[in-house]
N, C-alpha and C positions, 0 to 999 in steps of 0.2 A: 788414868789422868790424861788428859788433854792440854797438851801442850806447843807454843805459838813458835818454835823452829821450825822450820821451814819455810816452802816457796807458798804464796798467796795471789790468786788472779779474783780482779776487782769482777764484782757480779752485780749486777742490777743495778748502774750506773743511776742515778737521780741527778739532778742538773746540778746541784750542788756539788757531788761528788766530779765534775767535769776537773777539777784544779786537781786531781786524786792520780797517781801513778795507777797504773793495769795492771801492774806486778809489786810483788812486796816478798822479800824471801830473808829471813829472822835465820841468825846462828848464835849461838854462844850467846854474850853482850850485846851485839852489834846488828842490825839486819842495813839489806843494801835494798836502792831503787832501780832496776835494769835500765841505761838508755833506750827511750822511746824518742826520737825525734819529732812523732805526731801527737805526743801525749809527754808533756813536761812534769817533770818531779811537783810539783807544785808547794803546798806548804810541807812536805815532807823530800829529805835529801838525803838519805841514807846517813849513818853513822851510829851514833851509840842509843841506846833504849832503856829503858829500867822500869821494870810492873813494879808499881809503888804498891798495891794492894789489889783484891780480887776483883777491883772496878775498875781501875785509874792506872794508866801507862803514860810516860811522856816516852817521846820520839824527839832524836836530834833533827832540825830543819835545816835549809841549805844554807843557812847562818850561823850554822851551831849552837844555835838557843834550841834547849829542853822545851817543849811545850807538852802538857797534861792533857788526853782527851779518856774519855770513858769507852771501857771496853769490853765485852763478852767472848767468851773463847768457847764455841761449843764444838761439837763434832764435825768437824768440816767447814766452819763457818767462824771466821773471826769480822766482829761490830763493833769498827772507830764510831765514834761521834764527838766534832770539836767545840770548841765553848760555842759556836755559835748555833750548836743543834743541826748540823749536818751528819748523817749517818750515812756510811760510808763500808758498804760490805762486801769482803773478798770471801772468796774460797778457796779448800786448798787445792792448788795443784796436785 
C-alpha cells in the first residue's frame, strides 16, 4: 500500500504549478510547507489534511479553509490538481 506521509519535492513544475511550495512533507493528520523565501506557500499553508476518498484530498490553506483538489498517490509520485485543472506533481524525497 502506498501511502502519502512523508516528505514530497515538487517535479516538473508547469507554469501553473509556479504558486505550488517545492516541498510538501504529510505526518499523521497534518503535513507542513517548509519556508522557502523564493518560493511562497502559495494556495497551500501547511496545517490539517483529510483524504475524503481514493480521488479527493482537501488541504488546510494559509486561511485555514479546507479546499478539495483530486489526487493520485502512485509509487513515488503523488498528482494535486485544483478546481481549476492545474496538475501539480511531486515526488518523494
Amino acid at each position: 500500500m502506498t501511502t502519502i506521509e512523508g516528505r514530497w519535492e515538487l517535479s516538473d513544475p508547469t507554469e501553473c504549478a509556479a504558486e505550488y511550495p517545492s516541498e510538501l512533507e504529510f505526518v499523521a493528520d497534518v503535513y507542513a510547507v517548509p519556508q522557502d523565501p523564493d518560493r511562497p506557500a502559495g494556495p497551500l499553508g501547511g496545517g490539517d489534511y483529510l483524504i475524503v476518498d481514493e480521488r479527493t484530498i482537501e488541504l488546510m490553506a494559509p486561511n485555514d479553509a479546507m479546499h478539495r483538489y483530486s489526487y493520485r498517490l502512485a509509487t513515488g509520485e503523488l498528482i494535486l490538481e485544483d478546481p481549476a485543472g492545474c496538475t501539480v506533481r511531486y515526488v518523494r524525497a
